[in-house]
C-alpha positions in Angstrom: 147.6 125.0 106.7 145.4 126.5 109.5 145.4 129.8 110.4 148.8 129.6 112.8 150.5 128.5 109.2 150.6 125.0 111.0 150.7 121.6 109.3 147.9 119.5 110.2 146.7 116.0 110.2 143.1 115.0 110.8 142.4 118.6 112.4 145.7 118.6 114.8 148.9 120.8 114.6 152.6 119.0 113.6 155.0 120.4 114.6 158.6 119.6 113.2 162.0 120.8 115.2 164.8 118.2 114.0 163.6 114.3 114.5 161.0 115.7 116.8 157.5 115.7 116.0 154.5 117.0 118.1 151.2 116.5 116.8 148.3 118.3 118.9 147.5 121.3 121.0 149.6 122.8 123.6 146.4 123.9 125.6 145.0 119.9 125.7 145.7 117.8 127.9 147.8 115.6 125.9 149.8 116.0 122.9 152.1 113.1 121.1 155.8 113.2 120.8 157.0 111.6 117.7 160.9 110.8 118.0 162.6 109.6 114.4 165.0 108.3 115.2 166.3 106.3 111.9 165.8 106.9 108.2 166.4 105.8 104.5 166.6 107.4 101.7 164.2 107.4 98.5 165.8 109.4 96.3 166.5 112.8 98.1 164.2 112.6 100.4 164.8 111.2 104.1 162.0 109.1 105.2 161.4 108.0 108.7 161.3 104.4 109.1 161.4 104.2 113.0 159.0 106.3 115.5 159.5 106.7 119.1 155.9 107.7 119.7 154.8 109.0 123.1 151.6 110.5 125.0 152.8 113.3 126.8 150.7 115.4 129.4 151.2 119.2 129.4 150.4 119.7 132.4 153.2 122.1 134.0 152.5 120.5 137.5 152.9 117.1 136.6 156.1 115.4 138.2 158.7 114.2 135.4 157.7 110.4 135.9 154.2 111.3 135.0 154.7 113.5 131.9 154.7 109.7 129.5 151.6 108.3 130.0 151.9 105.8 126.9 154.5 105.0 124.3 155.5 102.8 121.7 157.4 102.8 118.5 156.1 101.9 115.1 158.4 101.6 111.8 156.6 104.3 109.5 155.6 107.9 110.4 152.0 107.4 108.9 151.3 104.1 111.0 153.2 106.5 114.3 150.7 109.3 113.6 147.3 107.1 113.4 148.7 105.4 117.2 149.0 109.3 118.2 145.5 110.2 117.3 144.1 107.3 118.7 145.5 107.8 121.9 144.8 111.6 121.9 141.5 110.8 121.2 140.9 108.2 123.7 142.6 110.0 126.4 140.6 113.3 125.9 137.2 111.4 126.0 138.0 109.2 129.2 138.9 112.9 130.9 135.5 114.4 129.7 133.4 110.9 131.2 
């Protein structure tokens, strides 16, 4: 865990509240909104098997049809969270060109 006591994945902050996930930093300008929103269990565990996944800008001033700039959905949270840094990726190098 990084100093915050986040989790991380490939040098980004997760973030869990319910079936939410958000993977990045705040102070970017994009961060990924994972939405579970089914599951099956192995044996006590709950494992998501469908991912809302979305790019999301944090920008305070941008109006509500502009906060998604990409989504998709993907049926494990490992194959959800590759499409996120991807994207985050992408996004953050076309801003600095």
């Amino acid at each position: 865990m990084g100093k915050n006591n986040f989790f991380l994945y490939k040098k980004r902050p997760l973030v869990r509240k319910d079936n939410v996930i958000y993977y990045g930093y705040m102070y970017e300008n994009v961060v990924a909104m994972l939405t579970i929103k089914s599951t099956h269990k192995v044996k006590n565990l709950d494992i998501g098997d469908d991912i809302q996944i979305q790019l999301i800008s944090t920008d305070p001033k941008a109006s509500p049809q502009d906060v998604v700039i990409k989504h998709s959905e993907k049926k494990n949270l490992f194959d959800a969270l590759d499409i996120a840094e991807v994207w985050i990726d992408r996004y953050t190098k076309k801003l600095k060109n």
